[in-house]
N, C-alpha and C positions, 0 to 999 in steps of 0.2 A: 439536361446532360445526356450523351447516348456514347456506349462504349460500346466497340466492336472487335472480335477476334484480339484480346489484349492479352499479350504475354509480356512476363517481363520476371529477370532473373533475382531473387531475393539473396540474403547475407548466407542462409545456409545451404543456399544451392537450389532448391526447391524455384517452380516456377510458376511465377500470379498467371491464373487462366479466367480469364471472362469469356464466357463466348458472345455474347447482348446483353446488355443492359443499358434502359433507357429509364431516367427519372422525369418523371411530367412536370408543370407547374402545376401547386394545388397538392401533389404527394408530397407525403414524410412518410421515410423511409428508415428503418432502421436496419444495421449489418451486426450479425449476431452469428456462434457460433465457439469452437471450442477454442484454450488456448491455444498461441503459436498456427491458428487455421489461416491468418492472414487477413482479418479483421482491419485492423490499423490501417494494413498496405492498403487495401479498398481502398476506404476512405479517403488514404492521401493520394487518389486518383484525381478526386477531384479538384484539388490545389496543384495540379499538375506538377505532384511532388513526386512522380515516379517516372523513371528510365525504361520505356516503352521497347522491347527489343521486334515486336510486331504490334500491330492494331491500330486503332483511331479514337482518340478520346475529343468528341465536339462538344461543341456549346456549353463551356467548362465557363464558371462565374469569373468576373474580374477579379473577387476580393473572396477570400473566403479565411475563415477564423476558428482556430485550433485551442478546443479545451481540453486535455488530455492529462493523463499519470505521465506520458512520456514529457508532453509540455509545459509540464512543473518540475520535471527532473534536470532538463534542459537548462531552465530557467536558474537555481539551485546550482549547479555546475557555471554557470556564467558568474552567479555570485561569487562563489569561491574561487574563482578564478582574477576576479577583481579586489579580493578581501585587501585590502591595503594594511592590515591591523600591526604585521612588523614592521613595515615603513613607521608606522606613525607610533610605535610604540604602547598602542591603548587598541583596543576591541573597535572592528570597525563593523558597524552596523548596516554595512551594503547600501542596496537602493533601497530607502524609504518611501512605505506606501504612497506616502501624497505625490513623489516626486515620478513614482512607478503610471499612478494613475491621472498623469497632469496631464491638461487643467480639470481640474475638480469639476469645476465651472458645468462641465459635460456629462460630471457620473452622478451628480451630489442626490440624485432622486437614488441611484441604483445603491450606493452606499449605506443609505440609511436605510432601505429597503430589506439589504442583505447583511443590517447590524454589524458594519466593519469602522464605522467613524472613530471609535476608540483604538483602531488599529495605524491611524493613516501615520502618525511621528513615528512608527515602528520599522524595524529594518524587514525587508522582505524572510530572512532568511532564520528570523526569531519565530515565523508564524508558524500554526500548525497544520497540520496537513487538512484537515476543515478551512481552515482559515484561507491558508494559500491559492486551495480552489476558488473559493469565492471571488478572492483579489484577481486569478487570473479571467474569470468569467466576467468580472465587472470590464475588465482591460480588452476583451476578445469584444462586447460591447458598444463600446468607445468609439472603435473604427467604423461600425456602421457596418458588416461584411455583407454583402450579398446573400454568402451560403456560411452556416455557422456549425461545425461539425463536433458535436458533444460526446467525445470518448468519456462515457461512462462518469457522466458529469455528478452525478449524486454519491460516488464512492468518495468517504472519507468523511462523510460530514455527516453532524449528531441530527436526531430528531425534528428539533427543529429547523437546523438550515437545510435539511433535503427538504421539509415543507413550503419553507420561503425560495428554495431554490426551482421548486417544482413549482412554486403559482406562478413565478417570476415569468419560466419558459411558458408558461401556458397562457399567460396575456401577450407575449411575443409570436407565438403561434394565429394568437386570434387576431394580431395586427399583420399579419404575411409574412414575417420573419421565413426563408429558407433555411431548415432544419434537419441535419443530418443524422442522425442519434448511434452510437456503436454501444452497443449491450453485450455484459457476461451475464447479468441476472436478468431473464429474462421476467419475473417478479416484478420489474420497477420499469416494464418498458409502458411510457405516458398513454395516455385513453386516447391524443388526435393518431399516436402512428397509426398509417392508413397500408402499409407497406414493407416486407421485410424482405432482407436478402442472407441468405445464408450459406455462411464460409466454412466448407472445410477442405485439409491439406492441401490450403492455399487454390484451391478451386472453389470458384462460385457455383455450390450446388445446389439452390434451389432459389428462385424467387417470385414473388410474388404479391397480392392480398395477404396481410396481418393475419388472418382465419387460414388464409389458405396452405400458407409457408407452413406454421407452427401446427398443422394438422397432420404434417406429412412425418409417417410410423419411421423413415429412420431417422429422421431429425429431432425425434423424440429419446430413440434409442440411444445417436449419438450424445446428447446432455443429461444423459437421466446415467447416476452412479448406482451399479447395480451388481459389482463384484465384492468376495467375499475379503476383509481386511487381512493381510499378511498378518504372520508371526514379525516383528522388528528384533534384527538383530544383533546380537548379542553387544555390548559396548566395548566389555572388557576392562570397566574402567571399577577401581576401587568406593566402595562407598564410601560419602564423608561422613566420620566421626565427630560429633557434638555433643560437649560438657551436657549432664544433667540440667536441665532450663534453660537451656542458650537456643536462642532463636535462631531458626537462618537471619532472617531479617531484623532489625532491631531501629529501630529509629524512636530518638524522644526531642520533643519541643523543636521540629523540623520546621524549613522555612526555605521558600525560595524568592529570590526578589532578583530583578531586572533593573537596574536607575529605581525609580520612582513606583514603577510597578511589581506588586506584591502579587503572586500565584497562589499562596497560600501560607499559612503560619501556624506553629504551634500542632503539628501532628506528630501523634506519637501511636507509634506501630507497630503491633510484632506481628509475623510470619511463622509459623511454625513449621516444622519438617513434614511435609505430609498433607498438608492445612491447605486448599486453593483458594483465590480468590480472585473475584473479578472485580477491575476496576469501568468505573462509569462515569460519564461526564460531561459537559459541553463542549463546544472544539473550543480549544483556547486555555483553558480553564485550569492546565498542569499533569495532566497524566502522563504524559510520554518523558515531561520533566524529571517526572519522579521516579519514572522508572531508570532514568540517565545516573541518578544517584547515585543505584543500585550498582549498576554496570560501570559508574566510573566515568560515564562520559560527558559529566556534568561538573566543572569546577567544584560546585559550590555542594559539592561532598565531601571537602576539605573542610569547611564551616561550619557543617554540621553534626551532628551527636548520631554517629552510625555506627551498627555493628555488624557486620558481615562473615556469615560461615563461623565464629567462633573469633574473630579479627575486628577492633577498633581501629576505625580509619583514620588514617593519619598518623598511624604507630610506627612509622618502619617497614608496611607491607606494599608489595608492588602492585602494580595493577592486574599483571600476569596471574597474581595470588587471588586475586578477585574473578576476573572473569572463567579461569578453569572449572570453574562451577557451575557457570551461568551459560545456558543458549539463547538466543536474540535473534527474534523474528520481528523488526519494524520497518517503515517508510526510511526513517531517516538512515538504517542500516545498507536499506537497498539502493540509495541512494549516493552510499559513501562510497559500494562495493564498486569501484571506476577500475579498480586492476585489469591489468591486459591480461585473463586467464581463461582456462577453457572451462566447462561445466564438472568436469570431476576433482579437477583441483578444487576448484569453488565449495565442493561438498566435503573435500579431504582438511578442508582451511579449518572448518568446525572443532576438529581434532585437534587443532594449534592457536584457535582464538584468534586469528590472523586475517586479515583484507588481504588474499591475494596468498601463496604457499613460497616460501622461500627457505626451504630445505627440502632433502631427499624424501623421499618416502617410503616404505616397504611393501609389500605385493600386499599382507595383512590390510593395509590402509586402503589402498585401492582396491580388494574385494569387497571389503567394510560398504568403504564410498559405493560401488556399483551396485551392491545390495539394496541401496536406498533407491537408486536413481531407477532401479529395477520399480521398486513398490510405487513413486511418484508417475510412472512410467515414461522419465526419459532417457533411459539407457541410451537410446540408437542415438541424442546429444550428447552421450557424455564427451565427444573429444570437441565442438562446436567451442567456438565463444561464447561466455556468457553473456556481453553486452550483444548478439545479434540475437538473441532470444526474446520470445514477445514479455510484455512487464509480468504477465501472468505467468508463465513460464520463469524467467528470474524469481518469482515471488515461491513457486513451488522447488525450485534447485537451494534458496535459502533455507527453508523449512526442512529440507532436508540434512543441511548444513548443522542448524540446531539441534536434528535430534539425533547426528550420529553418534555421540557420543553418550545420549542420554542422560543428559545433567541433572546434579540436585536441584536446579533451579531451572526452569523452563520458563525467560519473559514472550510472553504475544503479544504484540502490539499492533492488533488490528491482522492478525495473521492472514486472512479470507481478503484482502484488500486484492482486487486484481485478476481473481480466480474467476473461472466458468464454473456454472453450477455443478460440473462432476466433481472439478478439483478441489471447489468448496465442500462439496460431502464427504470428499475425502479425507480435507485436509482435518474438518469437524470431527471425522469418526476417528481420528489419532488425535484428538483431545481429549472423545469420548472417555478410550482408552487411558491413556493418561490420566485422565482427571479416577477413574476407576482403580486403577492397579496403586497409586499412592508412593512411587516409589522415586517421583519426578515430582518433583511441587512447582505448580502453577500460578503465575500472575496473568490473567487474561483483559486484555482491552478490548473493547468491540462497541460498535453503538448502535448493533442489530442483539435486542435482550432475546431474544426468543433463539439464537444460534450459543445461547451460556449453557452449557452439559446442567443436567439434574447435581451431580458428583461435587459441580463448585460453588458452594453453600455461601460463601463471606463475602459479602461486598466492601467495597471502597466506593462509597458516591461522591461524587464532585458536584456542589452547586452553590448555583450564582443567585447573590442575594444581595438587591441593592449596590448592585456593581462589581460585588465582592465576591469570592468564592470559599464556599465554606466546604468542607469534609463530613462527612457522615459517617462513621465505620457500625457495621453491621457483621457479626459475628459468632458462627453456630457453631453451640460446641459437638 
């Protein structure tokens, strides 16, 4: 592939600059560099998925295949757009795996390889964000692509599926597979990249040798987080009040089940005010479930023995009453956030617990909001769309969402999903803090153990045993 003098206008105005770039056969390449740099766009250069307004992009592959955060969101929005569940008056389970990845006949080595056979009767849209990745990478497979473009193909998935996901590419490497790789962590970029190109403000600034790119002092500069953390401020919001022994969290002889399939049973859990804990676990295995409980966005919080804030569920109390407490940073959140709104709403919404802002606001709120979007540092977006933002960018304007109000309850789920190494040490060093000052209680998901703060002492294990998943609670007084 050889791209020449390529220009071409992006969503926020900003303009993609290549001046040359030729990929050889025999290279792998990877495109790396900061949030919102233009990363993405690159890449879908070469699926000549971009609006060229100058340049020449030749020797572009016939077939190429997109693994992405973007093309699982994509995917996820088709489902729910198909959801037939009121038509037909019962829960409609979307496209089911075996039907997503038919004929089998084609995948059944990659299936069993990447431990999804227990998934295939399952609807696409039940799976978890580990989970989904795999499904789509088995799917991007299938077709046989000429060039196979892996936006940041190991985000989302536990220990061991970035191992079997990472042997998988490397026997596909050693059979010629064309391989394109887009990295934020530049930590998990494979031992074959031979080559890297580096994006920022949507300019291609530097490329070259793997040694040679990643050598170069301001490309160091630009990914390395090395400013001092603000003061966060002020919320304004009343602290909640809890009877003597009343948990935030309270759950006894919990249970979630799908038809047939059981996530887990019989957990019983208290939370204390103050108290953080990190949850751990296989993808699949119910974390994000449980944490849906909590937040209400889970039916099956009606069935169960919960107690919230001081409030038995199921009493009389609204949802509204629940979530004022709570901020929510996950996949399936940023996924929901489809409102037509610009980046400051987006962050003013946190304040109202709201997808999207549909009331007035006061200037209080919107200096509130710019204050954050100051410290995350996208102010110069805040009047931008949210949906023309890169996923990493969307994932840092949420985070901010969550914590302008400074809740008694803070859920993470998988917060760091999506971020370039500064904005991960950023995002880290406002957990830090949090997890230190005690005045925000923490539930953290992650499946990177070594980014859990010292500060968050209690785990929740999730593990699979003989099919099954069992619970561990680990708890320091």
């Amino acid at each position: 592939m050889r791209f020449s003098a390529i220009q071409a206008r992006l969503h926020d105005g900003r303009h993609l600059e290549v001046d040359q770039w030729q990929l050889n056969p025999g290279e792998y390449w990877a495109i790396t560099g900061t949030n919102g740099s233009g990363k993405t766009v690159l890449s879908a250069l070469a699926g000549d998925q971009v609006v060229l307004s100058h340049g020449e992009a030749c020797d572009l592959p016939e077939s190429v295949a997109y693994v992405s955060l973007e093309a699982q969101a994509a995917q996820i929005e088709q489902e729910r757009h198909d959801d037939e569940s009121d038509l037909n008056d019962a829960p409609d389970k979307g496209t089911l795996i075996c039907d997503f990845l038919a004929p089998l006949a084609e995948v059944e080595s990659w299936v069993d390889r990447l431990s999804i056979r227990h998934l295939l009767n399952q609807g696409f849209r039940s799976l978890s964000t580990g989970e989904s990745r795999k499904v789509l990478l088995i799917n991007a497979l299938r077709h046989k692509p000429d060039l196979l473009v892996l936006d940041e193909p190991l985000e989302g998935l536990d220990q061991i599926s970035r191992e079997a996901v990472s042997d998988a590419l490397n026997e596909l490497q050693q059979k010629g597979q064309a391989m394109l790789w887009v990295a934020n962590r530049l930590d998990e970029l494979p031992g074959w990249i031979t080559h890297v190109a580096f994006m920022h403000d949507a300019r291609l600034l530097y490329q070259g040798t793997k040694d040679d790119v990643l050598a170069q002092p301001e490309l160091r500069g630009l990914m390395h987080f090395d400013r001092p953390l603000p003061d966060f401020p002020a919320a304004g919001r009343s602290a909640l009040q809890l009877a003597e022994g009343e948990p935030l969290v309270g759950m006894k002889d919990v249970a979630i089940r799908y038809d047939e399939r059981e996530l887990f049973s019989g957990l019983n859990w208290r939370v204390e005010a103050g108290e953080h804990w990190a949850i751990q676990g296989p993808n699949g295995s119910g974390k994000t479930s449980l944490l849906q409980l909590i937040t209400g966005d889970n039916p099956q919080c009606y069935r169960n023995d919960l107690r919230l804030f001081g409030m038995q569920r199921g009493r009389g109390e609204s949802i509204w009453d629940i979530k004022k407490h709570i901020g929510l940073v996950s996949a399936s959140l940023q996924w929901e956030y489809r409102a037509t709104t610009n980046v400051l709403s987006t962050v003013i919404s946190g304040l109202y617990d709201s997808i999207g802002l549909y009331q007035a606001t006061g200037d209080d709120d919107k200096q509130l909001a710019l204050q954050w979007l100051d410290i995350i540092g996208l102010r110069h977006k805040a009047n931008q769309s949210l949906q023309h933002l890169s996923y990493g960018e969307q994932r840092l304007v949420l985070i901010a969402r969550a914590l302008i109000k400074q809740p008694p309850l803070l859920i993470l789920d998988e917060p760091c999903q999506g971020l370039d190494d500064p904005s991960r040490m950023l995002v880290l060093a406002f957990i830090n803090r949090l997890a230190e000052q005690h005045d925000t209680t923490l539930l953290y998901v992650t499946h990177h153990p070594t980014e859990i703060p010292d500060a968050i002492v209690n785990r929740l294990q999730f593990e699979t045993k003989d099919g099954k998943n069992q619970l561990q609670i680990s708890c320091r007084e």
